[in-house]
N, C-alpha and C positions, 0 to 999 in steps of 0.2 A: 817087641818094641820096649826100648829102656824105659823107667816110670818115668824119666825128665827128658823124655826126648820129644817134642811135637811133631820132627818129621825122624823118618827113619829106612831110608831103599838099602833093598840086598839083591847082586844081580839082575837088577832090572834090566831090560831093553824095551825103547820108546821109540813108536813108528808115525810118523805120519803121510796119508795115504799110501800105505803096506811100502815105504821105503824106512831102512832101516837107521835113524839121528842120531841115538845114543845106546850106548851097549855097554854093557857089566858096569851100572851106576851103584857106586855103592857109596852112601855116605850116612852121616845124622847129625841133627840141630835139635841143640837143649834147650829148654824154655829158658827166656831172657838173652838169649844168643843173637847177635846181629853176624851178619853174613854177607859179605858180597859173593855175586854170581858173574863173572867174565867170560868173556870169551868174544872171537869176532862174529858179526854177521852171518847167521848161515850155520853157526855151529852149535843149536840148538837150547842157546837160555831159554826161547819164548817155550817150547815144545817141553820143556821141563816143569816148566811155571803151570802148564797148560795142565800136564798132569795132574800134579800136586794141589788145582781144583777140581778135578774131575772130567773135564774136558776135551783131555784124551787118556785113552784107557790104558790100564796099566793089565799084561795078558803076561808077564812071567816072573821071576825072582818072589821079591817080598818088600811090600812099599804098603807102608801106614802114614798117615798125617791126621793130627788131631787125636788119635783115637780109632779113626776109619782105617780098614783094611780095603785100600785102591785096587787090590785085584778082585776081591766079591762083594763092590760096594755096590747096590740096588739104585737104577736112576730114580727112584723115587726117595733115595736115602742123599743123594747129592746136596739137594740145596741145605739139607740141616748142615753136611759137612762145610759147605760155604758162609752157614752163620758161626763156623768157629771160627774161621778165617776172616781176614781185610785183605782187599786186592786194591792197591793203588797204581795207577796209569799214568801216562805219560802225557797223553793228552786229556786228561781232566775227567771226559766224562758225565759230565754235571746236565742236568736238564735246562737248559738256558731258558725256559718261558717260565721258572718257577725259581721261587726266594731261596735263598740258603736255605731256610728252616722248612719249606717244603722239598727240598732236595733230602734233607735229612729223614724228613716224614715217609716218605715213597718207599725210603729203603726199609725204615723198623716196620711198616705196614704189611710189607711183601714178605716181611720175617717174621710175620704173627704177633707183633705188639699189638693189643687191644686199649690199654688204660691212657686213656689220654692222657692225665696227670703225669703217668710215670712218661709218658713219651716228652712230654716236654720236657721233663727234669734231666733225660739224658740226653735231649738234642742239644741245650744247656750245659751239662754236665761236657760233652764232647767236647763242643766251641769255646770252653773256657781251657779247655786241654790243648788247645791250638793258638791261643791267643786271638780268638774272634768271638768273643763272649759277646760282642755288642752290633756283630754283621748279619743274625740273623733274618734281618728285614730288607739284607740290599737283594739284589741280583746278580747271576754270573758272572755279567758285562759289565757290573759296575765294581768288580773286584779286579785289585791287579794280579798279576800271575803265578805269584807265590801266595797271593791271598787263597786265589782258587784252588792249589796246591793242597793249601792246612784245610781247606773246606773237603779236598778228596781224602783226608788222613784222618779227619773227627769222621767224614761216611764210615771208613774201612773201621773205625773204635766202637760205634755202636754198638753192636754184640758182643763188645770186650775179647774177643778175640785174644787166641792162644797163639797164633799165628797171622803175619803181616807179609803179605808177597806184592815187592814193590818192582813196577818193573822202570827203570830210566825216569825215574818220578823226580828227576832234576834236569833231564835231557832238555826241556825249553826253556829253560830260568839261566839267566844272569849270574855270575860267580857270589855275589853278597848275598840273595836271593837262596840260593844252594845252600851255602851255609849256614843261614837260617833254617830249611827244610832237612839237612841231616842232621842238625842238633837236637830238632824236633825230636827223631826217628831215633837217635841214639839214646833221648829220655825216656821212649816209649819203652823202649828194650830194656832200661835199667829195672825196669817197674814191674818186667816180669816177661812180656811176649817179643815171642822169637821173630826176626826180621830176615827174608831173604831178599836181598833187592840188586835185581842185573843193572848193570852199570857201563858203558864205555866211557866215563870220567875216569881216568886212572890218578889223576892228581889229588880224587875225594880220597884216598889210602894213606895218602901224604897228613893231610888235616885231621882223617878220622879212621886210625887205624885198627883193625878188625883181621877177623878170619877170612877167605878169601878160598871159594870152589873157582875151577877153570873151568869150560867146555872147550874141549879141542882135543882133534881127530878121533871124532865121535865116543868121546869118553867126557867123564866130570871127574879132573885131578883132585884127586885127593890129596896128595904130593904139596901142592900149594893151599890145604887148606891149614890156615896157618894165623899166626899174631905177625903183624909188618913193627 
């Protein structure tokens, strides 16, 4: 694995239940690198993504991310590989009977944060990174959709994260709303961490043009991974 690479597959093939999705994947993302991930329905972003936290297993080629070696990674070694990582959804996610700042709390808790001091300062430190320095005390339902959006993107910052796997994390938002949430992601990226995020907006390439993997006919082109 290159020393600036976060992820990095060679020959890989990704199965799920023993039917064969993607075969001879070969590609890699440098730290600070944003990336879209395309392809239609069916031809296996999600099963990539799936990978790439540990979720499904990776049984040939040579596939690192973070650091981890995906083919003799210990399920007891996965969730640290998860605290390198942010995983942002499409559907939110969020604990709805709990405040932003206990939605924040639940995640550094389950990731070994003890100091309380320090926990505030980066539940704080995140939300001022998303422009919700001051929503700590609402609730899920009292956010609107792009609000709850920057609330799923300071979760995914907590651990500072080397890497960001976004899956259609604009698929329920409004076009003004969007562009607000990928400018977000595009500053995040400046700043240092690498961003993979599947997308069927094809008009986000227009506004925010970037590198760009395919999935199709069970391969990830490399061909089109490119500057638009």
């Amino acid at each position: 694995m290159g020393e600036n690479n976060v992820i990095s597959l060679k020959d890989v093939r990704l199965y799920q239940r023993e039917m064969l999705v993607l075969n001879d994947v070969n590609f890699s993302i440098e730290k600070g690198r944003f990336v879209y991930l395309v392809g239609k329905t069916g031809t296996g972003k999600s099963t990539l993504l799936q990978s790439l936290y540990g979720e499904i297993s990776v049984d040939s080629g040579e596939a690192f991310v973070a650091g981890y070696d995906l083919r003799n990674i210990s399920k007891k070694d996965i969730p640290y590989l998860r605290r390198k990582l942010g995983i942002v959804f499409q559907d939110f996610q969020l604990l709805s009977d709990r405040s932003v700042n206990d939605n924040l709390q639940f995640v550094l808790k389950a990731t070994g944060w003890k100091d309380k001091v320090k926990m505030a300062d980066r539940m704080e430190a995140v939300l001022d990174m998303v422009g919700l320095k001051t929503k700590g005390y609402k609730m899920p339902h009292e956010l609107s959709g792009g609000e709850q959006q920057r609330v799923v993107i300071a979760r995914a910052l907590l651990n500072d994260p080397e890497l960001i796997l976004a899956d259609e994390p604009t698929g329920n938002l409004d076009p003004e709303t969007s562009h607000g949430i990928m400018k977000l992601l595009f500053d995040i990226s400046k700043k240092g961490t690498a961003i993979l995020m599947a997308t069927h907006d094809y008009s986000l390439f227009r506004k925010f043009p970037s590198h760009i993997l395919k999935c199709e006919d069970g391969k990830v082109n490399t061909s089109d991974y490119m500057f638009y």
